[in-house]
N, C-alpha and C positions, 0 to 999 in steps of 0.2 A: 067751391072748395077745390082746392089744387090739390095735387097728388103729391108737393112736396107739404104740404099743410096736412093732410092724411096721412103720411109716414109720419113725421112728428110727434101727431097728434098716437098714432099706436106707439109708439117708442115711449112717452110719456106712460099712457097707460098701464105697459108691459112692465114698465121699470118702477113707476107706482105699487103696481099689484106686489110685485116683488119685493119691494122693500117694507112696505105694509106687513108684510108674513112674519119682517124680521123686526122691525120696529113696532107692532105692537105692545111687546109685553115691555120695551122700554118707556113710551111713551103714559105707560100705564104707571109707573113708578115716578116719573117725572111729574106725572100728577100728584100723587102723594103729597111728591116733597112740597108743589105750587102750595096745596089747599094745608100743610100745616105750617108754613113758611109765613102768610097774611091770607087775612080774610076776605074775599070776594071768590072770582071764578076761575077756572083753569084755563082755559081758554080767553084772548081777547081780539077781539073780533074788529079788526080794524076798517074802516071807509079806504077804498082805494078806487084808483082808477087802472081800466083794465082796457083791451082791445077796444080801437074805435072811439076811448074815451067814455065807456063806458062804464058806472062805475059798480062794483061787487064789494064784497064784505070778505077779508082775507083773516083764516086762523090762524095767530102764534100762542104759543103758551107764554099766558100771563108773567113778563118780566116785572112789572112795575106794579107802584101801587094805584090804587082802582080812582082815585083821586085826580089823579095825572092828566094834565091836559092832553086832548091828544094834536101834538106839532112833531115835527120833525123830533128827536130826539138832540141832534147838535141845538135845536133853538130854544130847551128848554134853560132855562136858570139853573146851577145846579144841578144839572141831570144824572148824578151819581145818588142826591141824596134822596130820586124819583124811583131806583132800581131798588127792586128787593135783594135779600142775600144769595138768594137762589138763581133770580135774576141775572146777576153776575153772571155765578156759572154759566146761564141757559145761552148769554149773548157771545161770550168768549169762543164756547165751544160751538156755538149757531145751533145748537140742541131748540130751542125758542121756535124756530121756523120748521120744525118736524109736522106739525098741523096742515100744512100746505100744502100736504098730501089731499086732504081733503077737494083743496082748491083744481088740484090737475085732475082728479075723479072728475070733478064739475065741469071741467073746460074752459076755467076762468084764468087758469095757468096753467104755463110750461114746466119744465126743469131747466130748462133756457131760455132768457130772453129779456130786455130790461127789466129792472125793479121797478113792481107799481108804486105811481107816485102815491102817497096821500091826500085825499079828498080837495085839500087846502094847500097844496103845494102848487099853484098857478105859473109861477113861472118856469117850474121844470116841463109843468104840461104845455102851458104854449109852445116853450121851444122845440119839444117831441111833436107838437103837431105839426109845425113848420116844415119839422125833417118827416116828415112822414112815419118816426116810430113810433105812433099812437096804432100803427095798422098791425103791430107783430102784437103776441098772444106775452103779456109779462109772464115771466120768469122767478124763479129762487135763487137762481145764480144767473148770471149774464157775462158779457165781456166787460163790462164797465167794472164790475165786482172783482173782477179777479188784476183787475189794473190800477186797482187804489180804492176799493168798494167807500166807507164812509170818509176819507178823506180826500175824495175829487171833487170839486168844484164843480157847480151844473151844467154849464155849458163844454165842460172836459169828459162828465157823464155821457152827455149830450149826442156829444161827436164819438164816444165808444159804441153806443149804443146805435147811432147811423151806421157803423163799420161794419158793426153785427149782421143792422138790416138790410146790406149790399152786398154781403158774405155767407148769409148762412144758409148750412147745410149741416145733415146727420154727423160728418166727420166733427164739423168746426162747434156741433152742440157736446161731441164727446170730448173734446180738447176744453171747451170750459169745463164742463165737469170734471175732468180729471185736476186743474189748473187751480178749479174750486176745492175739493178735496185736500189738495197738497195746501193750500192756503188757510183752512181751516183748521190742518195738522197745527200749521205755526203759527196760526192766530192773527197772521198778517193783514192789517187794513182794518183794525175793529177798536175803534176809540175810545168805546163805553161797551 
């Protein structure tokens, strides 16, 4: 473990714990609305691939119905009539990805750093392992996200996400986050 892998890894934690104090009692009503909004669970616990290509089971609050295949969201058929009503909201506002706190407790994510592919997305993982970004710790927000998050192309992800991995440090994980933040305000980059 490096010592720039260890600052991260407490900056994650610190900022976790931190927002944890302040997001729980949101998250709690976010349930609510999940479990009277459709039936199944508040949580959905997706296959992803993480460090090393490894893969872990990532939390977001159930957007969709329990039905739903799980693929990329752009590949489903109709992927508006897969969202619940709640859903909506939860994707627009990235409320949905509050869970992922869980994930950075566990050391399975960052707050920065590519987006885990899913289980079945092959060719985004190949190409990440070619570039070497299969060795950074995924992320909630990244540089790729805050440069066209669901409407870039994989191999444009691809090369954000290398930039990252030849560039980062504590300043350049607080400049996504802030970048993320303003992005979230205006909804920028979010298809469905």
């Amino acid at each position: 473990m490096t010592v720039d892998y260890m600052i991260k890894r407490l900056f994650d934690l610190f900022l976790a714990l931190i927002l944890a104090i302040f997001l729980v009692p949101i998250m709690a009503i976010i349930s609510i609305f999940i479990k009277i909004n459709s039936p199944g669970p508040v949580f959905h616990w997706s296959r992803r691939i993480g460090r090393n290509n490894q893969e872990f089971k990532m939390p977001k609050f159930r957007s969709m119905y329990i039905d739903t295949p799980q693929v990329a969201t752009h590949l489903l058929k109709d992927s508006v009539n897969h969202i619940t009503s709640i859903g909506t909201v939860l994707r627009k506002t990235s409320l949905d990805e509050l869970p992922q706190l869980i994930s950075i407790f566990q050391g399975h994510m960052s707050f920065v750093g590519p987006r885990p592919a899913l289980f079945n997305q092959y060719d985004l993982i190949e190409l990440r392992t070619k570039n070497n970004v299969h060795t950074l710790v995924p992320g909630i927000t990244g540089w790729a996200q805050v440069n066209g998050r669901d409407e870039l192309p994989i191999p444009v992800k691809v090369q954000f996400d290398k930039e990252y991995l030849e560039n980062q440090s504590l300043l350049f994980d607080i400049k996504v986050l802030i970048l993320t933040f303003i992005k979230v305000l205006r909804k920028d980059g979010v298809s469905h």
